[in-house]
LUMPA-952249 format. One record per residue (C-alpha): z, y, x; chain; residue in one letter; residue number from 1. Coordinates in nm, 2 decimals, padded with zeros to 4 digits. Example, Ala and Ser with C-alpha at 12.3 -4.5 7.8 and 13.67 -1.06 7.14 Angstrom:
BEGIN
<rec c3="00.78" c2="-00.45" c1="01.23" chain="A" resn="a" resi="1"/>
<rec c3="00.71" c2="-00.11" c1="01.37" chain="A" resn="s" resi="2"/>
This chain:
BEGIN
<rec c3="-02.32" c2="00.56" c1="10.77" chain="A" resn="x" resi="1"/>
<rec c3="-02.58" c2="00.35" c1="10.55" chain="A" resn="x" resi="2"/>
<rec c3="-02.56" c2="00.27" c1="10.23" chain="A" resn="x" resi="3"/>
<rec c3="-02.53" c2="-00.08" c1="10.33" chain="A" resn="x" resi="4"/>
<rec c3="-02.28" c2="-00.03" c1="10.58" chain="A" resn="x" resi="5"/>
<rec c3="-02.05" c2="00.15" c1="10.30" chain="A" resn="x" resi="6"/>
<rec c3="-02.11" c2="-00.15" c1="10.03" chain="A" resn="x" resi="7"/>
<rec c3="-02.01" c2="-00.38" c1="10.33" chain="A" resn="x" resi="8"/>
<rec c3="-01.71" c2="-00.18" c1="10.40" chain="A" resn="x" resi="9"/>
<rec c3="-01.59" c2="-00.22" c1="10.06" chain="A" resn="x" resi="10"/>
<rec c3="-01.69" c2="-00.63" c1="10.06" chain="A" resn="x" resi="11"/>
<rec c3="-01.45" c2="-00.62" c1="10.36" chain="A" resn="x" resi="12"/>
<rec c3="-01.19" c2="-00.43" c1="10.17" chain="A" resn="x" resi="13"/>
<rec c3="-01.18" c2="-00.64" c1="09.88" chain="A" resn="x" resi="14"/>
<rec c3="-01.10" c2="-00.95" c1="10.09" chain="A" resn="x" resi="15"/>
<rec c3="-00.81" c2="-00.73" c1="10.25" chain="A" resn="x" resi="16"/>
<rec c3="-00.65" c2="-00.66" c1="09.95" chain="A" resn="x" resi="17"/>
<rec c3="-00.70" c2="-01.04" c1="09.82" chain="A" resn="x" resi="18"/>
<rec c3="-00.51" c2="-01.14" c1="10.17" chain="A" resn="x" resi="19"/>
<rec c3="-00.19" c2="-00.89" c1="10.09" chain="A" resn="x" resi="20"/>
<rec c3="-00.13" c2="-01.09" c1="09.77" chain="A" resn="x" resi="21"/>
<rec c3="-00.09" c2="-01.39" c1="09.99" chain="A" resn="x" resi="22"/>
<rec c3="00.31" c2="-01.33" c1="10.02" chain="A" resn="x" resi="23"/>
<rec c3="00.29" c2="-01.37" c1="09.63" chain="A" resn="x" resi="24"/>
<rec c3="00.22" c2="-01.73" c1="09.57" chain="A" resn="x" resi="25"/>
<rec c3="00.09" c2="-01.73" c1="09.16" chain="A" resn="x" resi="26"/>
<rec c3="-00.10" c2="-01.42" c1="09.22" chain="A" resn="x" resi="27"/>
<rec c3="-00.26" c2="-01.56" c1="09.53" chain="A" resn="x" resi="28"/>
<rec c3="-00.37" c2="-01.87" c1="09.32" chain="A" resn="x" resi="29"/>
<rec c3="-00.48" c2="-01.61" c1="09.04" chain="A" resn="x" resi="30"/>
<rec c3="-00.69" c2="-01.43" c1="09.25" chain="A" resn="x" resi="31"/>
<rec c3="-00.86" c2="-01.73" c1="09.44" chain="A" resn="x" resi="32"/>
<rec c3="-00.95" c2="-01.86" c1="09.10" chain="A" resn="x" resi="33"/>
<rec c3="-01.12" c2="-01.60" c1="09.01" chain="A" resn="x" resi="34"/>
<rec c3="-01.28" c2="-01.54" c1="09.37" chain="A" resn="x" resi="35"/>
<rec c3="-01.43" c2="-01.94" c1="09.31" chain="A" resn="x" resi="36"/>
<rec c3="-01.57" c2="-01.86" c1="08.95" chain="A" resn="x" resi="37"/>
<rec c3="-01.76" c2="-01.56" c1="09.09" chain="A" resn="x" resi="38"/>
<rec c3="-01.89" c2="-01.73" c1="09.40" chain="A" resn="x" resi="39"/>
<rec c3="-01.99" c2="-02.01" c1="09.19" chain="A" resn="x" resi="40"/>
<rec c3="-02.20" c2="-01.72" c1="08.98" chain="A" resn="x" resi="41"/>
<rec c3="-02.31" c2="-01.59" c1="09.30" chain="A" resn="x" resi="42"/>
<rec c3="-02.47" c2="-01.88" c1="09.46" chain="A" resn="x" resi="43"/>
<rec c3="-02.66" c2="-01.93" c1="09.13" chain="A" resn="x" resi="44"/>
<rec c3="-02.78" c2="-01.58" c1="09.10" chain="A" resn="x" resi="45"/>
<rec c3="-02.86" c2="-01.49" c1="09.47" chain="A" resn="x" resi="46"/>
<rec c3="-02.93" c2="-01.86" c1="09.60" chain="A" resn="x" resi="47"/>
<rec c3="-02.92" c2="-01.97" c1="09.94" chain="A" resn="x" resi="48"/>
<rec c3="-03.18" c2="-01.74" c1="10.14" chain="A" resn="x" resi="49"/>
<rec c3="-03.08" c2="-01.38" c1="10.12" chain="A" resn="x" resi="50"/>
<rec c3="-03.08" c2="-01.06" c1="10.33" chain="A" resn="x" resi="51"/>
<rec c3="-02.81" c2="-00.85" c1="10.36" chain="A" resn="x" resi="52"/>
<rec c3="-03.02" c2="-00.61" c1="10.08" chain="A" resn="x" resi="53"/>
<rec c3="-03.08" c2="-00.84" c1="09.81" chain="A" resn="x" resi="54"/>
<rec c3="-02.68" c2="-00.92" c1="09.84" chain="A" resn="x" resi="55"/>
<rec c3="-02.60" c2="-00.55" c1="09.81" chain="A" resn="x" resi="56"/>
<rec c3="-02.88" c2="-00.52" c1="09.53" chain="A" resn="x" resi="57"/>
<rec c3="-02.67" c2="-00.80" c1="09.35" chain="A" resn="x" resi="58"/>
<rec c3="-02.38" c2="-00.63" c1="09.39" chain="A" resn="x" resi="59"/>
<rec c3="-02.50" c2="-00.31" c1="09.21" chain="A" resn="x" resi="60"/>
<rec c3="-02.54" c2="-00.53" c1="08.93" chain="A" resn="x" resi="61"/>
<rec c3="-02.26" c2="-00.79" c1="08.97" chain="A" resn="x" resi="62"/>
<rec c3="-01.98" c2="-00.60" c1="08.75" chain="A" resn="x" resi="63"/>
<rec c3="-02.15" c2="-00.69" c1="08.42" chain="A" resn="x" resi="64"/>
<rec c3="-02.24" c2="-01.07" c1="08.47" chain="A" resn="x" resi="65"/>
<rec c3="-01.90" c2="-01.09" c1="08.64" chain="A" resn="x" resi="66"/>
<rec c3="-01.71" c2="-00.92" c1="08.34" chain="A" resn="x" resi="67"/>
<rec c3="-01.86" c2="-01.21" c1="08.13" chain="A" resn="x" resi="68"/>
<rec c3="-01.85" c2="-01.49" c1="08.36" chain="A" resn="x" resi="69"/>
<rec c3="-01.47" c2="-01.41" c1="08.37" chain="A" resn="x" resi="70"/>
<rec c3="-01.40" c2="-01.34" c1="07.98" chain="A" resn="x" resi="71"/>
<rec c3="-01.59" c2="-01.67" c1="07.95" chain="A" resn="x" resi="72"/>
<rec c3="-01.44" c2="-01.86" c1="08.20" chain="A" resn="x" resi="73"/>
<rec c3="-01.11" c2="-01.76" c1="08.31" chain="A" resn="x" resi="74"/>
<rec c3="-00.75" c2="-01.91" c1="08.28" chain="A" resn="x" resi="75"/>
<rec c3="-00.59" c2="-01.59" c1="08.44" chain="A" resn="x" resi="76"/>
<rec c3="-00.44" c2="-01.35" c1="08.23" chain="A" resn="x" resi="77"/>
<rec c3="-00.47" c2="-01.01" c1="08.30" chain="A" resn="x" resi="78"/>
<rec c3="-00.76" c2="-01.07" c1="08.47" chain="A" resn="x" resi="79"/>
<rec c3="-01.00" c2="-00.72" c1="08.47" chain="A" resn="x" resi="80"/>
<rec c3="-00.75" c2="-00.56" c1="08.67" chain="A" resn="x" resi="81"/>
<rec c3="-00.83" c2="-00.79" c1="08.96" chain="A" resn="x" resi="82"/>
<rec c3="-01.23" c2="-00.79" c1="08.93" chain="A" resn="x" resi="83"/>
<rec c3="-01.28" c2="-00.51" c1="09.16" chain="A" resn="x" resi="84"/>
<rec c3="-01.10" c2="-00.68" c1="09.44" chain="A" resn="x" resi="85"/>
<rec c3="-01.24" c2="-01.07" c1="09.39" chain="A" resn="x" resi="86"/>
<rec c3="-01.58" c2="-00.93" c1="09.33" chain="A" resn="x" resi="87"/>
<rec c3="-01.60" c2="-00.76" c1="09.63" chain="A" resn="x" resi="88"/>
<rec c3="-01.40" c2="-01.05" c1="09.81" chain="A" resn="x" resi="89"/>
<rec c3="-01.68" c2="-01.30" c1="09.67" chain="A" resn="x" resi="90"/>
<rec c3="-01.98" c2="-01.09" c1="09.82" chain="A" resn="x" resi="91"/>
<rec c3="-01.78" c2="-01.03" c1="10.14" chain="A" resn="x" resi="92"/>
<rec c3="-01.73" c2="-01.43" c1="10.20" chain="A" resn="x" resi="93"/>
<rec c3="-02.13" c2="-01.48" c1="10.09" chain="A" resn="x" resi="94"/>
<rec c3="-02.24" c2="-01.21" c1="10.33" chain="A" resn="x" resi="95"/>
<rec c3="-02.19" c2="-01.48" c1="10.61" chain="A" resn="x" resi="96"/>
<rec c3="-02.45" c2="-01.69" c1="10.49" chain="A" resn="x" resi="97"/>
<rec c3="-02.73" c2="-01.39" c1="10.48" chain="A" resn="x" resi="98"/>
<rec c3="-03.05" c2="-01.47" c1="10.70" chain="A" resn="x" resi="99"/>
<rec c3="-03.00" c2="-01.10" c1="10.88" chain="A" resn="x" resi="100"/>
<rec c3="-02.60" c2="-01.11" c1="10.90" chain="A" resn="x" resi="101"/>
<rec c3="-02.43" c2="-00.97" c1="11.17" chain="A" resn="x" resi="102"/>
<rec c3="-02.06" c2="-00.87" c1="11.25" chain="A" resn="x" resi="103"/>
């Protein structure tokens, strides 16, 4: 499996753990807020003509800026132990818009 293919795998993860907290109303608000501050980011750090690379390559970055983005810019408390799953939930929904995506 390619390195790609793992990251991708994880993208795809991310968004199935942000869909379980859907029976849990607040959390599920929680959560989206912080997956729309981090796409926000995303769109202004990738742009809007990306391979499926340069997203991964962002990703490998993405924990820092994201950590700050969210200290910054967040209402939600408790927020760090979420960032794993709406980070990877942010690249997995941006992935679709990738000049080379593919199911």
């Amino acid at each position: 499996m390619s390195v790609l293919a793992v990251t991708r795998h994880e993208w795809e993860d991310g968004t199935r753990r942000l869909e379980a907290a859907r029976d849990d109303p607040r959390r599920y608000r929680e959560l989206l807020e912080l997956l729309d501050l981090i796409r926000d980011e995303l769109r202004k750090r990738v742009g809007q003509t990306y391979t499926l690379e340069q997203l991964a390559a962002a990703y490998g970055e993405a924990e820092s800026w994201a950590r700050e983005l969210l200290d910054e810019r967040s209402s939600v408390p408790g927020w760090p132990r979420h960032l794993t799953t709406v980070l990877a939930a942010a690249f997995d929904a941006y992935q679709l818009g990738a000049f080379d995506y593919a199911p």
